[in-house]
Wavefront OBJ file of the C-alpha trace (Angstrom):
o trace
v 61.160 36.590 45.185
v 61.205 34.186 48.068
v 63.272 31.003 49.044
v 59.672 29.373 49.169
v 58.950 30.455 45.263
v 62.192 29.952 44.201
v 61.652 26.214 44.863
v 58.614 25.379 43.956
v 59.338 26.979 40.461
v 62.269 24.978 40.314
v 60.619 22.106 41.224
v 57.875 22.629 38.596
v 60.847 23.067 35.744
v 62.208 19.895 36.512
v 58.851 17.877 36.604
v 57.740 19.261 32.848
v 62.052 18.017 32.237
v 61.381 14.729 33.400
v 57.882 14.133 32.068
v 59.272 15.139 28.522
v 62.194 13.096 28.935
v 60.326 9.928 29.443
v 57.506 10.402 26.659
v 60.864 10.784 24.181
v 62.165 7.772 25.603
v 58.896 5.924 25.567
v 58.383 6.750 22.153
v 61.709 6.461 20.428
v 61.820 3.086 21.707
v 58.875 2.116 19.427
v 60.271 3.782 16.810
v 63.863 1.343 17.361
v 61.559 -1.047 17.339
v 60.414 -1.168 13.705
v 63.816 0.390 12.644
v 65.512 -2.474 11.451
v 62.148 -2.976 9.094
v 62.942 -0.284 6.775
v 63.556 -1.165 3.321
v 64.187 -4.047 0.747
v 67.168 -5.310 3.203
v 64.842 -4.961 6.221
v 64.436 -8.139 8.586
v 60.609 -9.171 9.441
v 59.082 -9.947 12.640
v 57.015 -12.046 14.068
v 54.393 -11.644 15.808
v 52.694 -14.116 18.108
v 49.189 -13.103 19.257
v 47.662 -14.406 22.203
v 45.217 -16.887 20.937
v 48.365 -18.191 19.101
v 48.007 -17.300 15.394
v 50.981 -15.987 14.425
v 51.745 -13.191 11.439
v 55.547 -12.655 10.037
v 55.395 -9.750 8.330
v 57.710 -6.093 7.914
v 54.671 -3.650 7.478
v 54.883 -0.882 10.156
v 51.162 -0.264 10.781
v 50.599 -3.765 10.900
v 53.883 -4.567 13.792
v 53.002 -1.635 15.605
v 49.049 -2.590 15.813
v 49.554 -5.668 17.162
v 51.838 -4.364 19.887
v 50.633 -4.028 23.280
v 51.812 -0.620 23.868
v 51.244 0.992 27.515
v 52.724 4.252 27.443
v 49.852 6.941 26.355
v 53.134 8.608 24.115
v 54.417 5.461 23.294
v 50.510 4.693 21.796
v 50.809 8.256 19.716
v 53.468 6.606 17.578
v 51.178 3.657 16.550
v 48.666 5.973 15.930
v 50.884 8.039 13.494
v 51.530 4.904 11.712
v 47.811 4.211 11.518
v 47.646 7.898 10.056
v 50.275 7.766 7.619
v 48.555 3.966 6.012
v 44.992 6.094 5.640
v 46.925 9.025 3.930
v 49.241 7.194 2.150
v 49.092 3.425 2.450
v 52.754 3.352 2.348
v 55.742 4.946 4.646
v 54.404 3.853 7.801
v 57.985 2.341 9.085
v 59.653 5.395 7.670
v 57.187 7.735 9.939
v 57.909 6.308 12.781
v 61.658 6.563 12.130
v 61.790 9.928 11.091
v 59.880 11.002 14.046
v 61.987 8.977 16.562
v 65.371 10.985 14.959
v 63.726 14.009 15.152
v 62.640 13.121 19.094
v 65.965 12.490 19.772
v 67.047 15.597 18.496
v 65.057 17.189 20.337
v 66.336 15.805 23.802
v 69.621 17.050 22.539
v 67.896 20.691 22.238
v 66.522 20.562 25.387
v 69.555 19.425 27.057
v 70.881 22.995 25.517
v 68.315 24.679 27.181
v 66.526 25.810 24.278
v 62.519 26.066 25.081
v 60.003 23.420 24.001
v 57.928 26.085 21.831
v 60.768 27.202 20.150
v 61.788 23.830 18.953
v 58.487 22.951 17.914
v 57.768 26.253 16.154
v 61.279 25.930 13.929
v 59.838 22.131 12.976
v 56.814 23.835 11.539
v 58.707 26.056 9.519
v 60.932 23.382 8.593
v 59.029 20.681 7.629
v 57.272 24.179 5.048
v 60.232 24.605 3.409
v 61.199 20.345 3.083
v 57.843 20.145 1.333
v 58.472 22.987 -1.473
v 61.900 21.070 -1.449
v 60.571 18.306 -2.526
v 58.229 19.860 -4.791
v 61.066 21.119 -6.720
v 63.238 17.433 -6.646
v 59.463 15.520 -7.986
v 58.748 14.809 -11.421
v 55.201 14.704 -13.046
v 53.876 11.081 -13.709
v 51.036 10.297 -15.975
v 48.438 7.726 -15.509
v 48.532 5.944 -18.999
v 52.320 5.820 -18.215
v 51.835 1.806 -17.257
v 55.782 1.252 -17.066
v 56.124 4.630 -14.663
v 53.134 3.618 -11.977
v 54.769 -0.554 -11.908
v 58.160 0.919 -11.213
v 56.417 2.872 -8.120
v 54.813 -0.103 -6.855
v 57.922 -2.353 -7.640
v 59.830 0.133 -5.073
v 57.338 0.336 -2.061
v 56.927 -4.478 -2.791
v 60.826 -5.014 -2.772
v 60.672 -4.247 1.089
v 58.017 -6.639 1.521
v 57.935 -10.483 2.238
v 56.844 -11.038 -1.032
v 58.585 -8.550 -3.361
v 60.539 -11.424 -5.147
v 56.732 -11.988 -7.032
v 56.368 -7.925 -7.640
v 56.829 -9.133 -11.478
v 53.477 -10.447 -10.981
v 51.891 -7.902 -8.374
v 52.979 -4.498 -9.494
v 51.038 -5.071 -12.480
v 48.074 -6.523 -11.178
v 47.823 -3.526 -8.579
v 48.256 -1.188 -11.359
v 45.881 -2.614 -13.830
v 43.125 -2.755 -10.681
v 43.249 1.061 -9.572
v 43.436 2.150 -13.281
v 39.864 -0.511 -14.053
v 37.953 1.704 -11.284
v 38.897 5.316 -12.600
v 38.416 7.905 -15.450
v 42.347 8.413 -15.294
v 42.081 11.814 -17.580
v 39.376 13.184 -14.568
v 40.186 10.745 -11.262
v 41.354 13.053 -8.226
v 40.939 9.592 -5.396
v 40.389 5.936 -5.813
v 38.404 3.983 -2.941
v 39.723 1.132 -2.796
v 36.582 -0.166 -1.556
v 35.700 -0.920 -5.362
v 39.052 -3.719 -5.622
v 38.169 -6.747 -3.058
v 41.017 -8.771 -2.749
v 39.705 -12.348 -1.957
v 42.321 -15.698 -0.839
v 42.311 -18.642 -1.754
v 44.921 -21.373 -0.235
v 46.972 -23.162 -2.657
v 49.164 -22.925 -5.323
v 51.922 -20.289 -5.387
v 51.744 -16.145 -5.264
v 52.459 -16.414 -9.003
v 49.019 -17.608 -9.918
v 47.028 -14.561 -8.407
v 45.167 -13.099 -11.054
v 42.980 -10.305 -11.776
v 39.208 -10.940 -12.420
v 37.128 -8.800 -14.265
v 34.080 -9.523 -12.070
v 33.220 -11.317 -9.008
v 34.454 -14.246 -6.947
v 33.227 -16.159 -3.955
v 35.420 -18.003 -2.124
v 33.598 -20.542 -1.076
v 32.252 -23.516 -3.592
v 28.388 -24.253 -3.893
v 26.999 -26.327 -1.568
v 26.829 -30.099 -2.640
v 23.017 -30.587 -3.515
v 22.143 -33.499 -6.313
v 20.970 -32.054 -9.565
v 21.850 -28.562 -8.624
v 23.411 -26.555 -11.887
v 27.364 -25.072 -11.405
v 27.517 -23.358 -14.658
v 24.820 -21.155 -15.806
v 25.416 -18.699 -18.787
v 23.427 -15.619 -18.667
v 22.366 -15.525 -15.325
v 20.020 -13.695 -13.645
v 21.567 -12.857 -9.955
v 19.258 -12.566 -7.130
v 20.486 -11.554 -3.583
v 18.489 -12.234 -1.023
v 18.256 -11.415 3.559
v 15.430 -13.367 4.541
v 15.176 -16.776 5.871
v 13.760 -19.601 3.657
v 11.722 -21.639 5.781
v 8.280 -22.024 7.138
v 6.764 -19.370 9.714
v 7.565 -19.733 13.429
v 5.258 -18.853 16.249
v 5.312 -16.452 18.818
v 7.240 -16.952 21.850
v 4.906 -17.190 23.961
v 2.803 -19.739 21.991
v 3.581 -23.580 21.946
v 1.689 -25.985 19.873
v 1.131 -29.545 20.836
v 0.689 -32.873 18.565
v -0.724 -35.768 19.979
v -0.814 -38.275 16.864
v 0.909 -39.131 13.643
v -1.639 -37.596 11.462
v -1.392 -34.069 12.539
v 2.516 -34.455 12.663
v 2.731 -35.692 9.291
v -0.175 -32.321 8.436
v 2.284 -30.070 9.513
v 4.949 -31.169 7.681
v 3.273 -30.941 4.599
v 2.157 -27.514 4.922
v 5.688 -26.338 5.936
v 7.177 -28.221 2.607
v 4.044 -26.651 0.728
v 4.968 -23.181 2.174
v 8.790 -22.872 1.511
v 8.021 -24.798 -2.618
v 6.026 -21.613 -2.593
v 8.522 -19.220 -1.665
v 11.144 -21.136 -4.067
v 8.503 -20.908 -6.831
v 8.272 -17.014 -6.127
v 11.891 -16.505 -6.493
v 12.019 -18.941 -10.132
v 9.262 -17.075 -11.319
v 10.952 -13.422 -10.778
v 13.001 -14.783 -13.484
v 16.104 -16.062 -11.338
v 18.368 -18.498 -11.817
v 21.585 -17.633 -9.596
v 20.609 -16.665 -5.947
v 22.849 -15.628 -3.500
v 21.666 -16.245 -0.022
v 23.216 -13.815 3.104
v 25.469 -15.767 5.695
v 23.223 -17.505 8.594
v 20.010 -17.285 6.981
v 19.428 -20.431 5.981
v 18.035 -22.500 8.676
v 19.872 -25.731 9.222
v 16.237 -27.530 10.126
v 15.264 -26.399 6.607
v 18.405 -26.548 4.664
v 18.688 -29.352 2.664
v 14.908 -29.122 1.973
v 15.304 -25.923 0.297
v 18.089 -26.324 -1.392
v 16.668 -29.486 -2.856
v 13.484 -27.373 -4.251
v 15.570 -25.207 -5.816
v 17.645 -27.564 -7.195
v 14.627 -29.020 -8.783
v 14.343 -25.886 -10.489
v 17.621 -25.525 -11.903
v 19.070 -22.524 -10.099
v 22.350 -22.424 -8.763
v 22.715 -21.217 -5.065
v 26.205 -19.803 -3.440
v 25.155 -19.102 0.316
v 27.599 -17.642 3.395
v 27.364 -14.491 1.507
v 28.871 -12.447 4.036
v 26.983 -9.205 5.628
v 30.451 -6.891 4.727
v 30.345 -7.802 0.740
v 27.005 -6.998 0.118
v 26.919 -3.634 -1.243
v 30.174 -4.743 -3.541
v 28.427 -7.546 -4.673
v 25.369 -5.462 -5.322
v 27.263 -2.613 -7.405
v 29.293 -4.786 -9.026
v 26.616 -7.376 -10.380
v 23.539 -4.424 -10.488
v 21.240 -6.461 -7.901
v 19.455 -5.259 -4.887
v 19.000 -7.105 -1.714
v 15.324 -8.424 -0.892
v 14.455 -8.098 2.317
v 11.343 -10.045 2.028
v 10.062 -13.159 -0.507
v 7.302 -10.646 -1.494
v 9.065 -7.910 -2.941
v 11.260 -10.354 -5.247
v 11.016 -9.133 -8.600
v 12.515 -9.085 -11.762
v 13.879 -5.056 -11.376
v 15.722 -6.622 -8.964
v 17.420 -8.855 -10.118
v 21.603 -8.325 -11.084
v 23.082 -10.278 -14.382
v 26.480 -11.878 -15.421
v 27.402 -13.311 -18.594
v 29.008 -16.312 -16.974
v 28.875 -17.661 -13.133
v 30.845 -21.133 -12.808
v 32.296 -23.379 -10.018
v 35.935 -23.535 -10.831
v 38.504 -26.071 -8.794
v 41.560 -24.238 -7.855
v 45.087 -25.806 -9.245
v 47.211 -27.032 -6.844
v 44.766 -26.995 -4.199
v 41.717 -28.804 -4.842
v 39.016 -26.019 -2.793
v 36.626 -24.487 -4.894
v 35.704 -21.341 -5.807
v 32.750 -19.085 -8.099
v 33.596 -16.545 -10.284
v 31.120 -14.255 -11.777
v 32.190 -12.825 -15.148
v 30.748 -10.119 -17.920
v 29.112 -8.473 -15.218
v 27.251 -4.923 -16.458
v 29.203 -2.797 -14.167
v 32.571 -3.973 -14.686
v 34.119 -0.574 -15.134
v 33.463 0.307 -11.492
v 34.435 -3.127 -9.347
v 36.786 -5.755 -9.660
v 38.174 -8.420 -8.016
v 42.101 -9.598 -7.027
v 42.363 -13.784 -6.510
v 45.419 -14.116 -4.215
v 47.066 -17.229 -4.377
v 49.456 -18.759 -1.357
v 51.446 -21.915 0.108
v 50.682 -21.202 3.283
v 48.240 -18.979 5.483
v 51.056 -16.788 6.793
v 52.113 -16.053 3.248
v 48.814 -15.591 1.892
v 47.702 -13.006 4.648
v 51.209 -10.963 4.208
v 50.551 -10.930 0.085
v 47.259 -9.453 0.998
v 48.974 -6.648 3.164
v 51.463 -6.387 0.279
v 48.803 -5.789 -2.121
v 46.852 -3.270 -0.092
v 50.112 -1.313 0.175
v 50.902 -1.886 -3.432
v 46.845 -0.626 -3.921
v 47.808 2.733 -1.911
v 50.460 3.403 -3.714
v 48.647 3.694 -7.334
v 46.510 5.666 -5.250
v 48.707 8.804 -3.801
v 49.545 9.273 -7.677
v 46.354 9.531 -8.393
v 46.094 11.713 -5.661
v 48.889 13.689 -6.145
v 50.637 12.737 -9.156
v 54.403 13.206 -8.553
v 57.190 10.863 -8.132
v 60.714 11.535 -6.622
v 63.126 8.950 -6.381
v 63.399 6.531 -3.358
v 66.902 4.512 -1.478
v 66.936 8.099 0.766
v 67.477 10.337 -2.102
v 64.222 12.550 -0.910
v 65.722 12.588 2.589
v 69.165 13.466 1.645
v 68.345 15.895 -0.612
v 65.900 17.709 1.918
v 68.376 17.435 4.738
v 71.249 19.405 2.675
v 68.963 22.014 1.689
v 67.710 22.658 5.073
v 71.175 22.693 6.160
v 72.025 25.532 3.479
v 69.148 27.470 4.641
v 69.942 27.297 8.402
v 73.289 29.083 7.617
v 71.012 32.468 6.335
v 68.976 32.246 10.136
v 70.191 33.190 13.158
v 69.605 32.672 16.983
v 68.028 29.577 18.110
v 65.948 28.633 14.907
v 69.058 28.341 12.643
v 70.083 25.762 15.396
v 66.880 23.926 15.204
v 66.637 23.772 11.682
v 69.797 22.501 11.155
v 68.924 19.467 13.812
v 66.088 18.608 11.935
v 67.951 18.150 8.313
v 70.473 15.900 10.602
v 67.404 14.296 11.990
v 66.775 13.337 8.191
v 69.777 12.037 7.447
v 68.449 9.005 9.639
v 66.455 7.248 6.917
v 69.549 6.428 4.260
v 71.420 5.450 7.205
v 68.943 3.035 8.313
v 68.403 1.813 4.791
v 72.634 1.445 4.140
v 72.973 -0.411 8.077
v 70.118 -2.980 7.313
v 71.563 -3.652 4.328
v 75.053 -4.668 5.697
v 76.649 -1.575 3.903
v 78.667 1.021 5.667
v 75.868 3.556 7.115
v 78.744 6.862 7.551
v 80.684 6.313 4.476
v 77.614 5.416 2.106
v 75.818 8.957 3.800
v 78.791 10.664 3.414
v 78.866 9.495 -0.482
v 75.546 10.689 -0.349
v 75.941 14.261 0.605
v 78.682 14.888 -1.739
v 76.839 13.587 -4.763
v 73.686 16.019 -4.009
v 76.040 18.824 -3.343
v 77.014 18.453 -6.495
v 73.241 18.679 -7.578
v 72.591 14.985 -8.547
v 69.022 15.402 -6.494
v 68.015 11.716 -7.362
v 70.974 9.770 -6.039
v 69.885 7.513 -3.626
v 71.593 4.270 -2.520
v 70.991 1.042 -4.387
v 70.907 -1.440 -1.294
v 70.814 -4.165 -4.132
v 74.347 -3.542 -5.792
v 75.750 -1.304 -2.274
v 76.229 1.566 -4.417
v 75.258 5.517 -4.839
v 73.362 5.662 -8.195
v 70.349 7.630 -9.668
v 67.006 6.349 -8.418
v 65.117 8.173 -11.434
v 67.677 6.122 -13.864
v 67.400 3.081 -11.814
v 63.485 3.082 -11.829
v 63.337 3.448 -7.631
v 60.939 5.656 -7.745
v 58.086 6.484 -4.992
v 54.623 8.840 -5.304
v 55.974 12.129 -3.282
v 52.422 11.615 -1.283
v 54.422 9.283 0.955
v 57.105 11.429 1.931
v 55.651 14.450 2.349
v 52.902 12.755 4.416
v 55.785 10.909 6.303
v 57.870 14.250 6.915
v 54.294 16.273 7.823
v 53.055 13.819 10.045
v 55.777 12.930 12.139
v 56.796 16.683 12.558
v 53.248 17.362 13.952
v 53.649 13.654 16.332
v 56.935 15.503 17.898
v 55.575 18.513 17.797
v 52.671 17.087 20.138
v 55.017 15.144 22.529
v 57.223 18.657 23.358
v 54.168 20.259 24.147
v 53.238 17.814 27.402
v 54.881 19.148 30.439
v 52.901 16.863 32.515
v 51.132 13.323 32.926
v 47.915 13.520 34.229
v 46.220 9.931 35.084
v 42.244 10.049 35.734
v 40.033 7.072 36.602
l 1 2 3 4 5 6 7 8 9 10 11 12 13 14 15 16 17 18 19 20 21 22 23 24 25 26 27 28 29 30 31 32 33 34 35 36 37 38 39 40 41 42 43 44 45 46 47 48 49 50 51 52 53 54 55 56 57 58 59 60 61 62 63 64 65 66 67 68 69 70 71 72 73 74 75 76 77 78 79 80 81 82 83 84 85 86 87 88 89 90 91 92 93 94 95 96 97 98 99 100 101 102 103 104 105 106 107 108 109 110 111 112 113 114 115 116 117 118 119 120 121 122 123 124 125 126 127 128 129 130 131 132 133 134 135 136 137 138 139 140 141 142 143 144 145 146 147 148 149 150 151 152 153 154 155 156 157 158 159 160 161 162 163 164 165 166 167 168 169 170 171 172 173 174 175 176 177 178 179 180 181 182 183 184 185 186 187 188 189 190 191 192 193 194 195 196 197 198 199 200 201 202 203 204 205 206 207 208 209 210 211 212 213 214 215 216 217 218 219 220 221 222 223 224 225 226 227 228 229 230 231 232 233 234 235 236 237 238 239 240 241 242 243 244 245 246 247 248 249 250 251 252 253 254 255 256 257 258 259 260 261 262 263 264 265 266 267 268 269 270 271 272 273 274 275 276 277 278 279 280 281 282 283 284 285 286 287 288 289 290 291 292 293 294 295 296 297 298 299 300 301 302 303 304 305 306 307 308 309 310 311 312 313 314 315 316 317 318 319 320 321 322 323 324 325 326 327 328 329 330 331 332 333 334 335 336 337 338 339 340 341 342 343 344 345 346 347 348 349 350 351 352 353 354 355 356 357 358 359 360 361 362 363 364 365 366 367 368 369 370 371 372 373 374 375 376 377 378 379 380 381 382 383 384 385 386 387 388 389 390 391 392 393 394 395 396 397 398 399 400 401 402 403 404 405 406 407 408 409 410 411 412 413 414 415 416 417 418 419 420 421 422 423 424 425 426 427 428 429 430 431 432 433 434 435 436 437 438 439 440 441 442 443 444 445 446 447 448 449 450 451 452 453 454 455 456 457 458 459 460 461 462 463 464 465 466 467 468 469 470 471 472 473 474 475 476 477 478 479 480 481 482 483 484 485 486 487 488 489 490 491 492 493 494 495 496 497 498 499 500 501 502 503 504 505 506 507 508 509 510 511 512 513 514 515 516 517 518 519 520 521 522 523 524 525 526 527 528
């Protein structure tokens, strides 16, 4: 072989070196980023966007979205954040981690020479054998177990901003997945069917769960109109209630008084008649679809149907109507004309009710027909910042009811998964040999990472409290974790920190296949 080839191969070794060596850079520095977020001791971050708003929150998915990330491998971590919250919901700090350990095991690798492939292929068969491993550490959960599914949620809140009011979430989460399912036949929840609405004022302690519908904005303030009707008859409507416009094209002049005054009539003649359309389908609650009330014939039409006694909640917006329409059993009307009674949704009760502590206004819709299959979650808050976090909180408290009924196993949480994984990978890299046994064995260090994160946010001792760890599952305890709460190694199934095993193994699968990705780039290429 020549000088000339010599070099050039050379050259071409060290380009796929460097190019892997910065994409492992670039994206364990996102995952040190949302390191210090992991668990109940984890600190929170805030975020300042740039029209100003700001959020403080801990969620992963939610720090790493609002990121401006740059680096195309840097960007692959936020996207396995963004998968691990669709699978799971839950984890999504913990997938970054675990993939940033195992990327920095594998720049140790490659500094030993061993090839990319290889790494990547022992990974694979590692991350096979964690998940039978944890298989074997889970235990069954049933649905009607209530207790069992609030201590799961209670785990994955007492990381979040608000887990000092998971007395009053876990339950309410709970109780909202279990409304929208046949628990004995349920294999998925869509979470579509729970709509969380917020309301400002009062505390996090007064959300509640309504069996029905809310709106969260009062009824417009029209004299004589009704803001309690009992048995109502719910129409929801998409068409504008106000006289007929011309064409474009056309313009119509007045020259006196008279004609002025003529046209007027007929347009107040015209929309009485479309108002007198919808009270004789029969309803007596309409719900009007944001924007398409007119503001030129506003007041006029609300005053008609006023007149008539019917309660109207407009600003319906365009995203709730199909909830609103499976929940209360309406359809929406495109048209005045095909308004009819079929139509029409019901609800035993629909009332303006003025929120404690706050003054606004809100209208609930209760004894609705399809109750079984909707419902709603009223989230009370202080402050906007805490009120949009208890909302994440709850959609993360949501998910996790959700990957147990998905998969319905629990293993115990405070690292004991990770731990307990990393020491039997460890015991089956001693039966391998060559360069997989070597990889293997990296990646059950690479574990160790998460209860050594979780014992160094929480002021504990990471190395001794790990070390603790290890000898307590070598002597088979599979469930000790550490209890960042008291500082000590106890049993997370006796302790009630418990976690749907959805969330790991989607945690441990995911980030394997992220790393997996990144050693497979030997080069950068930028197009335009």
């Amino acid at each position: 072989m020549s000088t000339q080839m010599k070099g050039d191969r050379h050259k071409d070794v060290q380009k796929s070196r460097d190019v892997r060596l910065s994409n492992i850079i670039a994206a364990k520095a996102v995952a040190e980023a949302v390191r210090t977020s992991l668990g109940p001791r984890g600190m929170d971050k805030m975020i300042q966007k740039g029209d100003g708003e700001v959020i403080i929150t801990n969620d992963g998915a939610t720090i790493l979205s609002q990121m401006n990330v740059f680096h195309p491998t840097a960007k692959m971590l936020v996207e396995l954040s963004k998968s691990q919250d669709i699978e799971a919901g839950d984890g999504t700090t913990t997938v970054c981690v675990v993939a940033g350990a195992l990327l920095n095991a594998c720049s140790e690798l490659l500094g030993k020479g061993i090839h990319p492939m290889a790494i990547a292929d022992a990974f694979l068969a590692a991350v096979d054998k964690a998940e039978k491993v944890l298989q074997e550490m889970s235990k069954p959960v049933d649905l009607a177990d209530r207790p069992t599914l609030i201590s799961a949620v209670d785990t994955c809140l007492s990381s979040k901003v608000v887990g000092q009011n998971s007395e009053v979430i876990s339950p309410i989460a709970v109780d909202a997945v279990l409304r929208v399912i046949d628990a004995a036949t349920a294999t998925n929840c869509d979470l579509r069917d729970i709509k969380i609405c917020k309301q400002l004022g009062g505390t996090i302690d007064d959300t509640e769960l309504v069996d029905g519908l809310v709106f969260e904005k009062g009824l417009k303030k029209t004299p004589g109109a009704p803001t309690r009707v009992e048995n109502a008859k719910i129409g929801l409507i998409q068409f504008c209630l106000s006289a007929p416009k011309t064409d474009m094209e056309n313009n119509v002049v007045v020259s006196d008084y008279a004609s002025m005054d003529r046209i007027l009539r007929e347009e107040r003649k015209y929309i009485l008649g479309q108002c007198k359309k919808l009270k004789k389908a029969g309803c007596n609650v309409l719900l009007i679809q944001k924007s398409i009330l007119r503001d030129a014939y506003n007041d006029l039409s609300l005053h008609f149907l006023a007149k008539m006694d019917m309660m109207v909640i407009t600003d319906v917006e365009r995203n709730d109507i199909e909830f609103i329409a499976r929940t209360l059993g309406c359809k929406p009307v495109a048209h005045v004309d095909s308004f009819t009674a079929e139509k029409l949704g019901s609800a035993a009760l629909v009332a303006e009710i003025s929120m404690p502590g706050s003054g606004h206004k809100v209208v609930k819709c209760t004894g609705t027909p399809n109750a079984g299959m909707t419902t709603t979650i009223l989230v009370r808050g202080s402050n906007r910042l805490v009120l949009d976090e208890a909302e994440r909180s709850i959609h993360d408290a949501l998910c996790v009811v959700r990957s147990l009924v998905k998969k319905r196993f629990l293993i115990a949480g405070g690292g004991a998964a990770e731990t307990e994984m990393a020491l039997r990978l460890g015991d089956w890299s001693k039966t391998l040999t060559g360069m997989q046994a070597y990889c293997i064995k990296a990646y059950a260090e690479a574990l160790e990472v998460v209860p050594y994160t979780l014992a160094e946010n929480a002021g504990l001792n990471p190395i001794q409290k790990v070390t603790e760890l290890r000898a307590k599952h070598g002597a088979g305890v599979s469930g000790a974790g550490i209890n960042v709460r008291s500082g000590e190694i106890t049993d997370m199934y006796e302790s009630g920190v418990v976690q749907p095993m959805l969330v790991s193994s989607s945690a441990i699968k995911l980030a394997t296949e992220c790393v997996g990705m990144i050693l497979k780039i030997d080069d950068v290429v930028a197009t335009r």
